[in-house]
N, C-alpha and C positions, 0 to 999 in steps of 0.2 A: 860372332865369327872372328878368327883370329886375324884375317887376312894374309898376312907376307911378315907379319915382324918376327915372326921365329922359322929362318934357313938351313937347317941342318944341311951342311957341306959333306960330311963323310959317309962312309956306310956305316958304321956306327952310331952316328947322331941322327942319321935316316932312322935307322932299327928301333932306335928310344922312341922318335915322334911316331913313327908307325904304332909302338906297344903303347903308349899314351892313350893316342888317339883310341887303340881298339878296346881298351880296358874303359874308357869313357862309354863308350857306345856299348859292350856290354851292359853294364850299369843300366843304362836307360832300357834293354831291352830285359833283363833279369830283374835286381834288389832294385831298382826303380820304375819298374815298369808300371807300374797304377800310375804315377805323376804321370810318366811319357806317355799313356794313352789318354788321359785326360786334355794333355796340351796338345794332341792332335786332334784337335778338332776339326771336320770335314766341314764345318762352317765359313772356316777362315780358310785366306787364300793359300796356295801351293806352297807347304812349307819343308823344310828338310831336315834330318838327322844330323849335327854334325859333332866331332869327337875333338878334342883339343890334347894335345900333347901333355898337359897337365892333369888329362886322367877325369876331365869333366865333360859334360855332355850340352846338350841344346839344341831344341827345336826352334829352327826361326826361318825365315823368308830368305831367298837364295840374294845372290851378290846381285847387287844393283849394277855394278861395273860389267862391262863388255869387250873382250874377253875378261874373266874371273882371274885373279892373282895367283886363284889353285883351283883345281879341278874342282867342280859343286857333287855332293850328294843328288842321288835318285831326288828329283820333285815332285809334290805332292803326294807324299807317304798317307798323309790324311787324309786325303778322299777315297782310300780304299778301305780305311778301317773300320766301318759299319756294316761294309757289304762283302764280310768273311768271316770264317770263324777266326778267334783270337790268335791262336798257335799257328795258323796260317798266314796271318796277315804279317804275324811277329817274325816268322820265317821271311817272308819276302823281303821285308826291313830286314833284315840280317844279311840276307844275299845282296842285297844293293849295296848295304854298308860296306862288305869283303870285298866287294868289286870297287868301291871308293876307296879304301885301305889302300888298294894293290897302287891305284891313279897317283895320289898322292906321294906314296913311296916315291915311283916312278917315274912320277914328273922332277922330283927333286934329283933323283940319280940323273935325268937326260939333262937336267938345269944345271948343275954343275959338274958335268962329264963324266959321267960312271963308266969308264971301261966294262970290256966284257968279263973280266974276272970280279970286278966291283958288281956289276948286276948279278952275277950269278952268285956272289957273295950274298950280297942283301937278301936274293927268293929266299936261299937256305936257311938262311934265319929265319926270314917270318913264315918258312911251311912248314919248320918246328912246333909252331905254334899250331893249335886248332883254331879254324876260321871262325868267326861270329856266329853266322850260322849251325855249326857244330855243337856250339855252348849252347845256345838255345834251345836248338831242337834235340841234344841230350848223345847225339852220334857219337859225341868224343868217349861217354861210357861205354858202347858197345864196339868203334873199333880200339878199343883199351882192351878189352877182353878177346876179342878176336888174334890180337898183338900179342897177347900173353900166352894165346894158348898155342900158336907158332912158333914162340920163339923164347928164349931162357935167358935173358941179361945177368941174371944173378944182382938187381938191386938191392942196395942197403937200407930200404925202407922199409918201415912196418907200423903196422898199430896192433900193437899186441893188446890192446886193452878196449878194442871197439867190443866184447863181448858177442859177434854176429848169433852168434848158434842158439842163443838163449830167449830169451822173454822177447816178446815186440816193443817194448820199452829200450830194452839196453842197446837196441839197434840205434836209436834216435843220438846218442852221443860217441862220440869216438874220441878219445885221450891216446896220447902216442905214450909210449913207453920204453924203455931199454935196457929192461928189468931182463938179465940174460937167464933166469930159471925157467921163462916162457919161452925158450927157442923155438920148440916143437910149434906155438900158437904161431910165434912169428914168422918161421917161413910159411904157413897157410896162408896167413894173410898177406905175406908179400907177395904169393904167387896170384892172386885176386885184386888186391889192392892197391898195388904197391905205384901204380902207373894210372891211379884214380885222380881226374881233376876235379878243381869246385867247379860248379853250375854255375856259378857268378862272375868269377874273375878267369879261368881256362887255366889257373896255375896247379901245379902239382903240387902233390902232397907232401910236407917236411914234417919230419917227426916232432918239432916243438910246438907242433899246432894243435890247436883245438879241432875238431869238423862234427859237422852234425846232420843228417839226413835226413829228407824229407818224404815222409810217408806217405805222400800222392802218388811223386813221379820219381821217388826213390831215386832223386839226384844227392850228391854230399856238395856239402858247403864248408867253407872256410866257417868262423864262427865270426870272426871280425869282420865277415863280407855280408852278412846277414842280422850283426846285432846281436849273436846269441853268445853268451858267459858259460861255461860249463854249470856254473851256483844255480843260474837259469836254466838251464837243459835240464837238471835232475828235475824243475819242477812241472816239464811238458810231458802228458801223456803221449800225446800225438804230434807231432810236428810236422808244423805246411809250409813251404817257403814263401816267398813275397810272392811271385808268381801264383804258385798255387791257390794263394788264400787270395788271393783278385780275382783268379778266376770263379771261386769257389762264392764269393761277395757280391759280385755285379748279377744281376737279375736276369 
């Protein structure tokens, strides 16, 4: 646990340690999730989720101190993880986590006086974001598409080269492109796409990225948030995310 040695004073250095922390805590609940269920073990005492500004995760035993330096995570995340199913249990970690996110933000704003244009500053940034919860449980793809199909931003984003229409192979890799002979390919898939987050990290999509999809639960990933090279992609028939092939592995 980090305790008190890193204060962000503004609303901007709030906004960094809040997307720190949340990008940690994804991690443990997505691309690391087999570790994080393993070290939850209901055997050992009330332990909790915590996220650090530096984008790392950890489960460990809540603050010894009375009152805590900073609001504690939900306790005893692991006594519940046997006696549900996995995607359920991974949800309610999620929810607790977003409702910690919000604590901690928040305590810093009321700790070093956040006016009321300062807190309404800071919500707006972090409701930008999709909450934990959302990443996991996959909603940030369906209100993406629901968002898309209400309304016309006209973004400059595409992957003209994800292939979708073709073989169930060339679905599994997506290459960005800006090759302008494909117009036609690329407003289709900016109109679908173009507002797609990875399942890992909740970031959107830039055109100089790799991404690649998961043939389970049909979420896209970053390639760097998952380990996967595009030299590697050509050579997967089927591709399961870290999630999916834990679920797919445990008995």
């Amino acid at each position: 646990m980090d305790g008190g040695a890193y204060n962000p004073r503004t609303v901007e250095e709030v906004f960094r340690d809040f997307k720190g922390r949340r990008a940690g805590m994804i991690k443990a609940l997505t691309t690391d999730v087999e570790e994080f269920y393993q070290q939850c073990d209901p055997e050992k005492e009330n332990l909790c989720l915590y996220g650090f500004p530096s984008e790392q995760w950890e489960v460990n035993l809540p603050a010894e101190e009375v009152p805590p330096e900073l609001p504690e995570p939900a306790l005893g995340i692991n006594f519940a993880r046997d006696g549900m199913q996995e995607k359920d249990w991974l949800s309610l970690v999620a929810v607790h986590s977003d409702a910690w996110l919000l604590a901690v933000a928040f305590y810093f704003g009321a700790r070093f006086g956040f006016d009321k244009a300062d807190r309404k500053q800071l919500f707006n940034m972090i409701n930008e974001l999709p909450t934990i919860f959302e990443v996991v449980t996959g909603n940030v793809k369906k209100q993406v598409k629901e968002k898309s199909s209400n309304s016309n931003h006209g973004s400059n984003k595409s992957k003209s080269n994800s292939k979708r229409g073709s073989e169930l192979q060339s679905k599994y890799t997506k290459l960005a492109s800006k090759d302008e002979d494909e117009e036609g390919m690329e407003e289709e898939d900016e109109d679908e796409h173009g507002e797609t987050l990875c399942g890992a990290c909740g970031e959107n999509y830039a055109s100089d990225e790799f991404w690649i999809c998961c043939d389970i639960c049909e979420k896209w990933f970053h390639g760097k948030c998952v380990k996967i090279t595009p030299a590697r992609a050509e050579h997967i028939k089927q591709y399961k995310c870290p999630s999916c092939s834990n679920k797919r592995s445990r008995p």
